[in-house]
N, C-alpha and C positions, 0 to 999 in steps of 0.2 A: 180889582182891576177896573182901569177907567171905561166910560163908554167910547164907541170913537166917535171921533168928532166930524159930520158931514163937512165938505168942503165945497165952497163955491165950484160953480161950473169953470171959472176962470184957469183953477189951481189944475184942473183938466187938462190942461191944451199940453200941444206935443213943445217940448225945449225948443228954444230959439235955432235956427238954422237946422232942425231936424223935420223929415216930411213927414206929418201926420198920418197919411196914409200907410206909411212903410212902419211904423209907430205901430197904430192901433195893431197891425197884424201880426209884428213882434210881440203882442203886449198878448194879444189872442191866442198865438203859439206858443205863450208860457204858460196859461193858465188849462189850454192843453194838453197840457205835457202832463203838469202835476196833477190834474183829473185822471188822467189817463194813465198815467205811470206808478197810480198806486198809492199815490200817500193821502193817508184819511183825512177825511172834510173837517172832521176835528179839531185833527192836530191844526190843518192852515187855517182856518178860526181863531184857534188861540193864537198860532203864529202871527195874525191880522191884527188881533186885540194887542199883542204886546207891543207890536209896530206904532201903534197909536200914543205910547208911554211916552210923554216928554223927555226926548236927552237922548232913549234907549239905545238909537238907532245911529246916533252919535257916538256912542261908549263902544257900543258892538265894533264901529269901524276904528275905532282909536286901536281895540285890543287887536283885532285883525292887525292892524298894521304893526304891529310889536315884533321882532322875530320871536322866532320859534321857543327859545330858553324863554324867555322875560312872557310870554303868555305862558307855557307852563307853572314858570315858579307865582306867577299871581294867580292862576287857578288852580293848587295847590296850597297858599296861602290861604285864600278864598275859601277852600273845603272846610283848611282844618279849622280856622275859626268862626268861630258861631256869629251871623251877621252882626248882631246890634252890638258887636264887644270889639269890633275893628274903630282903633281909633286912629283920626284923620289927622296930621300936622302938616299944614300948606304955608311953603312958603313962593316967591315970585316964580323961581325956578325949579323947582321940585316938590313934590308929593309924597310923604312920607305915611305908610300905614304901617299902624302897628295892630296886634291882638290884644285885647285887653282880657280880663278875668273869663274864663267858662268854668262854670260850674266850680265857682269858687274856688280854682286856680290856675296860675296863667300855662293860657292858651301859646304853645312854642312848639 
């Protein structure tokens, strides 16, 4: 896991046309909530650290946005094959993953 990477003060500031003030205390009433509501300091650490992962945070909202079937059946795919045996064929328009070998036979 990467370290994260500090950010200028700049990457700070509240979105254009959004009041800073109304911001910070949105942003204060989140971190709030999740102190307060229970979930271990832990987990939002790591949840922090993977935030940091080039892309990650990108893929997360791609899949999010998939209906319901088409994120199932790729986290389902996902499961049954064993990471480094998914192979990739990209073309302009579409994404094709396949399973390749697990344990010395194919992954279906």
């Amino acid at each position: 896991m990467t370290r994260p990477r500090k950010h200028p003060a700049s990457t700070l500031a509240a979105p254009r046309g959004t009041d800073p003030d109304r911001l910070s205390a949105q942003v204060w009433e989140l971190l709030r909530t999740l102190v307060m509501g229970g979930v271990k300091q832990d987990r939002m650490l790591e949840l922090y650290y993977w935030s940091q992962e080039p892309g990650l945070l990108e893929i997360i909202r791609a899949i999010l946005a998939l209906p319901p079937d088409a994120q199932e059946a790729l986290r389902s795919f996902l499961a049954a094959a064993a990471p480094a045996s998914v192979i990739v064929a990209q073309w302009p328009d579409r994404l094709v993953l396949s399973a390749g070998k697990r344990d010395g036979r194919s992954a279906r």
